[in-house]
C-alpha positions in Angstrom: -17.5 28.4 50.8 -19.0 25.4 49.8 -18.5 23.8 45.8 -20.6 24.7 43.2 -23.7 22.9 43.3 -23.3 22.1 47.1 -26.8 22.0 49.4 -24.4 23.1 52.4 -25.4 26.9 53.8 -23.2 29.4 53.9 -22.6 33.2 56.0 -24.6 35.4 53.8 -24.8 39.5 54.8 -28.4 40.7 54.2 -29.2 44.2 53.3 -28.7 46.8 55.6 -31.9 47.8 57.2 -30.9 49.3 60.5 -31.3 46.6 62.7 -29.3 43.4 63.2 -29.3 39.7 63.4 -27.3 37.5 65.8 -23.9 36.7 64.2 -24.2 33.4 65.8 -27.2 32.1 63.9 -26.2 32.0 60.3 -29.3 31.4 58.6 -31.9 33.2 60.4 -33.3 36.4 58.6 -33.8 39.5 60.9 -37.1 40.0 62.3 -40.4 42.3 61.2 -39.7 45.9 61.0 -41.8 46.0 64.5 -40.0 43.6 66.3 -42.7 41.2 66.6 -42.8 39.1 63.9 -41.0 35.8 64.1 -37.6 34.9 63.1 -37.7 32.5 59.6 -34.8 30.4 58.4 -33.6 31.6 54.8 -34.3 29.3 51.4 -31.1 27.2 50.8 -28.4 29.1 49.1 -26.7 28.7 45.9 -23.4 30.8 45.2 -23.0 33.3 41.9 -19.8 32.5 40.5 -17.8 36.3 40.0 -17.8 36.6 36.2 -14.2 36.3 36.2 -14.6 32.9 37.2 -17.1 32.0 34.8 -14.6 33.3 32.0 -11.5 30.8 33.5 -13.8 27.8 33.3 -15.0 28.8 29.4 -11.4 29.0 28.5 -10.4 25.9 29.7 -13.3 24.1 28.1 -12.7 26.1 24.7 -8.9 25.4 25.3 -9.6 21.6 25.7 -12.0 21.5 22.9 -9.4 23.1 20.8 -7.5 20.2 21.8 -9.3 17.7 20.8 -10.3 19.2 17.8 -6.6 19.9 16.4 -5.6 16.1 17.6 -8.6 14.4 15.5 -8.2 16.8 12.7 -4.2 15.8 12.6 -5.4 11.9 13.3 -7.5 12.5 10.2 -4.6 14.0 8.4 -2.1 11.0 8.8 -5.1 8.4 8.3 -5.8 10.0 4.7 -2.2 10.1 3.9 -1.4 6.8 4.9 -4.9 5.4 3.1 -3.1 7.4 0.0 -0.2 5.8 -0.8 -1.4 2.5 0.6 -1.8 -0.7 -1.9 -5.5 -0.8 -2.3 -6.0 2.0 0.2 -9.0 4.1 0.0 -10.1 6.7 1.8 -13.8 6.0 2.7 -15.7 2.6 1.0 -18.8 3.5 3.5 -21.0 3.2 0.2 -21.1 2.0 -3.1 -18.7 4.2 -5.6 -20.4 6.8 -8.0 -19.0 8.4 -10.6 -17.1 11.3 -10.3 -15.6 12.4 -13.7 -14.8 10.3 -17.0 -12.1 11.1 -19.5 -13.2 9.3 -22.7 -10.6 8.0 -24.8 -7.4 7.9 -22.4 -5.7 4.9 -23.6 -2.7 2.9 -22.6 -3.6 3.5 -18.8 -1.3 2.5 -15.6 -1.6 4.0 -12.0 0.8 5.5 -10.2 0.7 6.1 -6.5 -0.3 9.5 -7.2 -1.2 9.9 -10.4 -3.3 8.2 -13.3 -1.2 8.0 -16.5 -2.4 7.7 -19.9 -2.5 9.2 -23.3 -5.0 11.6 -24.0 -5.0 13.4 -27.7 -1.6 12.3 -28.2 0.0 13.4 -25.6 1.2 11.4 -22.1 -0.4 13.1 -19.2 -0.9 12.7 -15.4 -4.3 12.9 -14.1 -5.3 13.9 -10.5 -7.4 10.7 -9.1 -10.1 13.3 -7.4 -10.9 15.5 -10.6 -9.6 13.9 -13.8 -8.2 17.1 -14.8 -4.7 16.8 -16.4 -2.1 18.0 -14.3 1.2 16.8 -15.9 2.0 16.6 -19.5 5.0 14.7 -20.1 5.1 15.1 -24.3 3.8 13.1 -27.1 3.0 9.7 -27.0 5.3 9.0 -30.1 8.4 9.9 -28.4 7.8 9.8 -25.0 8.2 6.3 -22.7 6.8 6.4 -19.4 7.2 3.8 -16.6 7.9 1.5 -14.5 4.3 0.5 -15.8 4.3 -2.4 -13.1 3.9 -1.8 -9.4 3.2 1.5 -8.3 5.6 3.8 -8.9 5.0 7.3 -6.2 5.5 9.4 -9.5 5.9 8.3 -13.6 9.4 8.5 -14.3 9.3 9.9 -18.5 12.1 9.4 -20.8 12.5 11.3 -24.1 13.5 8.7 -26.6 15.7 11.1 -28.7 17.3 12.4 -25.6 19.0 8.7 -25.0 17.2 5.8 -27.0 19.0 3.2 -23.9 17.6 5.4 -20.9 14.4 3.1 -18.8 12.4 4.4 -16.7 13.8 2.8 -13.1 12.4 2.6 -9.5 12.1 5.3 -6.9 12.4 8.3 -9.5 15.6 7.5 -11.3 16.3 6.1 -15.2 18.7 3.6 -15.6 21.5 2.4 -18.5 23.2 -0.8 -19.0 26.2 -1.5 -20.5 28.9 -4.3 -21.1 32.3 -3.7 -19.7 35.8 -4.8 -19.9 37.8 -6.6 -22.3 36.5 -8.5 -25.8 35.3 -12.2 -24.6 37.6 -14.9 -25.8 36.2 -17.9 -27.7 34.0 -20.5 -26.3 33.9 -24.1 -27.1 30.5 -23.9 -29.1 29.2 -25.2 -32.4 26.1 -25.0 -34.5 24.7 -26.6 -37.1 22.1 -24.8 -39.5 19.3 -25.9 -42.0 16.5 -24.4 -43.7 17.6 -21.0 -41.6 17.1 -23.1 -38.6 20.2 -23.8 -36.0 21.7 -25.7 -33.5 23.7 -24.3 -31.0 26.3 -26.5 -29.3 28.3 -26.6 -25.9 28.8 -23.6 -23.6 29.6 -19.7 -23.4 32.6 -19.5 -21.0 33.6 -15.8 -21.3 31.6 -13.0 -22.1 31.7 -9.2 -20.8 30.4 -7.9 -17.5 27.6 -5.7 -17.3 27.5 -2.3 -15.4 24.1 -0.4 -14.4 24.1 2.7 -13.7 20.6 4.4 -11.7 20.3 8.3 -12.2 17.9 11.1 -10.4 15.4 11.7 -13.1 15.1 15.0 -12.1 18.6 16.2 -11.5 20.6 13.8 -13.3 23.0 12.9 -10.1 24.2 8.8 -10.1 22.5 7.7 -7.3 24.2 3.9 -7.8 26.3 2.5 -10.2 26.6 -1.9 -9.8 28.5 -4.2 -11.9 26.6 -7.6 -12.4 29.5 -10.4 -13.3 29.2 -12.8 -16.2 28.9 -16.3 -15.9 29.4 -18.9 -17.9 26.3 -19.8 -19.4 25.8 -23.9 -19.8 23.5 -24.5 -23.0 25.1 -21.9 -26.1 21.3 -21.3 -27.4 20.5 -19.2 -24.6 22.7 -16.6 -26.1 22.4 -17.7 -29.5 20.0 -14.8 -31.8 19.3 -16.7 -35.3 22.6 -18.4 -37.0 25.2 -16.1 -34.7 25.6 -16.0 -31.0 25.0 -12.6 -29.1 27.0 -11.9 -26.3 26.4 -8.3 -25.9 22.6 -7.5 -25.6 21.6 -6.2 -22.3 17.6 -5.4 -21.3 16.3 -4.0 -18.0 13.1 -4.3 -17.0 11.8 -2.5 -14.5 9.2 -2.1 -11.7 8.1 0.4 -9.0 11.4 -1.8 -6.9 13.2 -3.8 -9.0 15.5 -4.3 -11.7 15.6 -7.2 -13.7 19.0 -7.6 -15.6 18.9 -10.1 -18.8 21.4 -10.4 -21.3 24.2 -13.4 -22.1 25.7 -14.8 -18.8 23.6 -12.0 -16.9 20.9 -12.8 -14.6 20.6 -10.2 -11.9 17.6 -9.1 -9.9 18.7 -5.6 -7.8 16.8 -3.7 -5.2 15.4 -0.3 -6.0 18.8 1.0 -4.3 21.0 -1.2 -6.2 21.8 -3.8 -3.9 22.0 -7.3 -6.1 19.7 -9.8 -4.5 22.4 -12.9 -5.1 20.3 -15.3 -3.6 17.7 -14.9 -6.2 20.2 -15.6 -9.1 21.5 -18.6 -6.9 17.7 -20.5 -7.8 17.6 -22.7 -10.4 14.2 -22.2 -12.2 12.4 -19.1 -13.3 12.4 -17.0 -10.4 10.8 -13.6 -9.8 11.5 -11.3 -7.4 8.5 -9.3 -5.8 8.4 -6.1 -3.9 6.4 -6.8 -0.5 3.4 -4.1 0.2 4.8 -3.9 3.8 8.6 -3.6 3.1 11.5 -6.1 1.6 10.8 -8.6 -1.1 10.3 -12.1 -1.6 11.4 -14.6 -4.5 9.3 -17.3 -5.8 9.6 -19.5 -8.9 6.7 -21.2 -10.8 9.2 -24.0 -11.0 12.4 -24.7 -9.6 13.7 -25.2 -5.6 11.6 -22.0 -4.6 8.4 -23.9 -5.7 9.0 -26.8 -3.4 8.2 -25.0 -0.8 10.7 -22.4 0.1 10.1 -19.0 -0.6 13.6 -16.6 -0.1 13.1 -13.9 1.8 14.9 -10.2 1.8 14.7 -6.9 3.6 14.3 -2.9 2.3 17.7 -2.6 1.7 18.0 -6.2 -0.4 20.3 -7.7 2.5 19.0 -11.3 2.8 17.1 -12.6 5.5 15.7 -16.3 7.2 14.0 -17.7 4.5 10.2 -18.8 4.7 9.5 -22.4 4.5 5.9 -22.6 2.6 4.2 -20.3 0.9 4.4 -16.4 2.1 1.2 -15.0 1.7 1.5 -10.6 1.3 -1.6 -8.6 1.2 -3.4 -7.1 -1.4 -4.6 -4.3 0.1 -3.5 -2.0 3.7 -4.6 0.7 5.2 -1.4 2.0 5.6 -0.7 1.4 9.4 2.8 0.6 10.5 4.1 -2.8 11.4 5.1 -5.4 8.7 3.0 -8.9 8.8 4.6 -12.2 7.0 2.0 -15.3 6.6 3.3 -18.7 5.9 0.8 -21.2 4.3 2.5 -24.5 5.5 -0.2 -27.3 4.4 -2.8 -27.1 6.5 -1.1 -24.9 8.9 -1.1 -20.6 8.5 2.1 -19.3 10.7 2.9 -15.4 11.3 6.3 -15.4 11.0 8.4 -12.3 13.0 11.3 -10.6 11.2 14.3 -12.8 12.9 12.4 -16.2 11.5 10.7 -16.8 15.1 7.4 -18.1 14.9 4.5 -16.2 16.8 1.4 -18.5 16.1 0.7 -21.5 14.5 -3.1 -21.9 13.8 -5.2 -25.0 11.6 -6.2 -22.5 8.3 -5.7 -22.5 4.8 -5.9 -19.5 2.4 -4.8 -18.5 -1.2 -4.9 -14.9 -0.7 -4.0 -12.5 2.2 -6.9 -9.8 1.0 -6.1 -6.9 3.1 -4.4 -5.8 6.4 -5.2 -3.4 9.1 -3.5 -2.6 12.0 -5.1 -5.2 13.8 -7.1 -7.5 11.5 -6.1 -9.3 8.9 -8.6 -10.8 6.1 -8.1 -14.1 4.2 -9.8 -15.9 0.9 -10.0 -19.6 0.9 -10.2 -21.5 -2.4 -13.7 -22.4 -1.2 -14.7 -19.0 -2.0 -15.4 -18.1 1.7 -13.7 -15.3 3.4 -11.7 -15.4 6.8 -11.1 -12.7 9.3 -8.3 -12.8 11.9 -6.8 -11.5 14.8 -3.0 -10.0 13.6 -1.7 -10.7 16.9 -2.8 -14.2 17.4 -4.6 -15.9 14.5 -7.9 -16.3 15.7 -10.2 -16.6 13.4 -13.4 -14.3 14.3 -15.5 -14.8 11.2 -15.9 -16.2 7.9 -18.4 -15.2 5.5 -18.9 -16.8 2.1 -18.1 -14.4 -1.0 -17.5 -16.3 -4.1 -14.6 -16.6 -6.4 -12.5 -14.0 -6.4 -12.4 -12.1 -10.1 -10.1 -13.0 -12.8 -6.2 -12.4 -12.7 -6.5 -12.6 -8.7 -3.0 -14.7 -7.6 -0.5 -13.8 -4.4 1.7 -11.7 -6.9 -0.6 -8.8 -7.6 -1.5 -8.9 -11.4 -4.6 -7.3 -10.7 -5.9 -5.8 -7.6 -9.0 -8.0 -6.3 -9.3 -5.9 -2.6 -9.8 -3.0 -1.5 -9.8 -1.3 2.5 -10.7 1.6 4.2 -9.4 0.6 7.3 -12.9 -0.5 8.3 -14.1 -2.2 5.6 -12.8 -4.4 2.7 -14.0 -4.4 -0.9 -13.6 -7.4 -2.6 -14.0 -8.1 -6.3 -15.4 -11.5 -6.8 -17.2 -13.5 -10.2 -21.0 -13.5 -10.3 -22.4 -16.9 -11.3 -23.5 -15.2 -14.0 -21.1 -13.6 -15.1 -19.0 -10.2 -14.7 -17.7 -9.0 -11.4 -19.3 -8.0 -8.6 -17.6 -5.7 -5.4 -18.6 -7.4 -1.9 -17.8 -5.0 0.5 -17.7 -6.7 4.7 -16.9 -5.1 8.2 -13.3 -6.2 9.0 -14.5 -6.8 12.4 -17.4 -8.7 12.2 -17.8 -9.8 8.3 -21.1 -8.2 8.1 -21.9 -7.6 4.4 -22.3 -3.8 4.4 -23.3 -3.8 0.1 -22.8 -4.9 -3.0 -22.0 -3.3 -6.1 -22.0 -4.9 -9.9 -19.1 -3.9 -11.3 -19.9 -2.6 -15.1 -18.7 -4.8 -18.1 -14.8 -4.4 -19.2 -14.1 -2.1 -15.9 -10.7 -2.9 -14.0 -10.6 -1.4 -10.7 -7.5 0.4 -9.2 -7.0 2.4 -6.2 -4.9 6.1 -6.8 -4.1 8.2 -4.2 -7.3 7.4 -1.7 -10.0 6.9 -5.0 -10.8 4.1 -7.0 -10.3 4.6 -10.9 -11.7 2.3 -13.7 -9.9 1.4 -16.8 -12.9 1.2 -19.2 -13.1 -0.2 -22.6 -12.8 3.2 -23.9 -11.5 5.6 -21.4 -10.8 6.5 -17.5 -13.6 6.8 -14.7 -13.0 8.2 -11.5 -14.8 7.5 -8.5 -16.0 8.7 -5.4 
């Protein structure tokens, strides 16, 4: 039998009318009941399919369509998750944001990965970025200290005061304590000289006590790291000194959503979030500061110092240190959450990728202050001429650049404020009108075709939580969609 659809003819059986046709001259139709009419070839055939058939081919097309269905529903699934808990990830910047909900009078406001916290009526809650509705209450503001308030943290880790006044709020969902260990210091060779309540402090501090931290599960209470951070000896006495007497035994931690900063007399320390000490960084003359990098590890810089001649020290997830980065590394702002880290050198006049073993994969003529956002294959740079650059990840090509201004106050390559925005196919970028105020500029990543603009309202501060973009208002919280 010939394929569906085929003009081929094929051996057909007529209906039985008591007389018969040649069986070697398929085709050919029997002749008139009175056995003189002429013989006349049949119209070209076309097969019926049994029903059974019919119903094998309909399952495998529903069975493939099924298919495809479930796979893009599940590609959808990881894109929005990844989008999520991205740095400036949100889930769909295809037109200008609208308001959504507003909670008026939400004050002292800091984003989470998941949730936006504030205190509303006296009380520190969590607010769901898609609704505004309150969906953690973590007790009144008096007594309740939430944090780390810098980075962003997956979940707000909230500390009675009256439970332990020396409990912080710590990275990756722990608190943390500090304390000095060991025996009493001896004396140093130190003097001061006071007048008018004013005093001079004289020589060094050669002995003082060691410092343990301890990092606990906030939720069950289980030590998930204890580190001891060593004194040492501390060359200019006023750095310990607090008034007209020397303190030796202070110790502060400040926290963010990765690291621990360790302060106190003769202690310096940054640690990782899992408690690893990053020596190198106490190593660095100058004041150094240790950031957590959006795709994984951490970087040191100092405003001034050896790191801000050029060298930037470089770390991985775990804190183990890695080949530093000679010239300024440049992290973005923004992801869509796609896999594979990207590390961009400004050297000069010359922008480098830089793979994880310190081997350089391109070298390209382009200068840029800010790495804006990244995307699993494009990357998007801002000049300090105000014009914006986009690249190929994998070899540094530039394919556009489009002029966008200035980008808005508080925009450096450390984060203070977040100045970008992606969707994976777009990037939003917060820049200063000429006027003034802010204004969102949102391009293609692929082409740097202006898709719209958007003024930003007066006194708004733009973050992205969970997939949606929140404002922190001069008198409350907007959510957007």
């Amino acid at each position: 039998m010939g394929r569906p659809g085929s003009t081929d003819r094929v051996v057909f059986e007529l209906e039985d009318d008591g007389s018969s046709a040649p069986a070697d001259r398929p085709g050919v139709v029997s002749e008139e009941q009175d056995g003189t009419g002429p013989a006349r070839p049949s119209a070209p055939y076309r097969p019926r399919w049994p029903r059974r058939r019919w119903l094998l081919v309909a399952a495998v097309v529903l069975g493939l369509a099924v298919v495809v269905a479930v796979d893009e529903a599940h590609e959808h699934r990881e894109r929005t998750v990844r989008l999520a808990a991205a740095p400036g990830g949100v889930l769909s910047l295809e037109n200008p944001p609208r308001e959504r909900w507003r909670v008026p009078a939400a004050t002292g406001p800091w984003p989470s990965a998941e949730l936006v916290v504030a205190t509303v009526r006296g009380d520190v809650v969590g607010l769901d970025p898609r609704s505004g509705e309150v969906v953690a209450d973590f007790g009144p503001a008096v007594t309740t200290r939430c944090g780390p308030e810098v980075g962003r943290p997956k979940t707000p880790v909230c500390v009675p005061p009256e439970d332990d006044p020396e409990r912080v709020p710590g990275p990756g969902g722990t608190y943390l304590t500090a304390e000095r260990i060991g025996p009493e210091p001896g004396d140093s060779p130190v003097s001061s000289s006071c007048e008018g309540g004013v005093c001079q402090w004289f020589g060094a501090i050669t002995d003082a006590r060691d410092v343990r931290v301890e990092a606990a599960d906030a939720a069950t209470g289980t030590v998930r790291w204890r580190r001891t951070i060593e004194f040492r000896t501390v060359g200019r006495a006023e750095r310990c000194a607090d008034g007209d007497a020397l303190d030796l035994e202070s110790v502060t931690l400040a926290t963010t959503a990765h690291t621990v900063l360790v302060e106190g007399c003769g202690i310096d320390a940054w640690v990782a979030a899992n408690g690893r000490v990053l020596e190198r960084a106490r190593s660095v003359r100058g004041d150094v500061e240790v950031l957590a990098r959006p795709d994984g590890g951490y970087r040191a810089w100092a405003r001034a110092g050896a790191i801000g001649t050029g060298l930037t020290l470089m770390f991985a997830p775990d804190g183990e240190g890695r080949r530093d980065a000679s010239g300024a590394v440049l992290d973005p702002v923004a992801t869509d959450g796609s896999g594979g880290a990207v590390t961009l050198v400004q050297r000069g006049a010359r922008l480098l990728r830089v793979g994880e073993e310190g081997r350089i994969l391109w070298d390209v003529e382009q200068t840029a202050e800010l790495f804006l956002a990244r995307t699993q294959r494009e990357g998007v740079l801002l000049g300090g001429d105000g014009v914006a650059t986009g690249i190929e990840l994998a070899s540094g090509a530039a394919v556009w650049r489009t002029e966008v201004g200035t980008p808005a106050g508080g925009a450096w390559n450390g984060y203070e404020h977040e100045v970008s925005f992606t969707d994976g196919r777009r990037v939003m970028i917060l820049v200063e009108k000429p006027e003034g105020g802010t204004r969102a500029v949102t391009l293609d990543v692929r082409s740097g075709e202006e898709r719209w603009t958007w003024d930003v309202p007066a006194g708004w501060e733009l973050r992205a939580v969970g997939g949606r973009l929140v404002a922190e208002t001069n008198d409350g919280l907007v959510g957007m969609s």
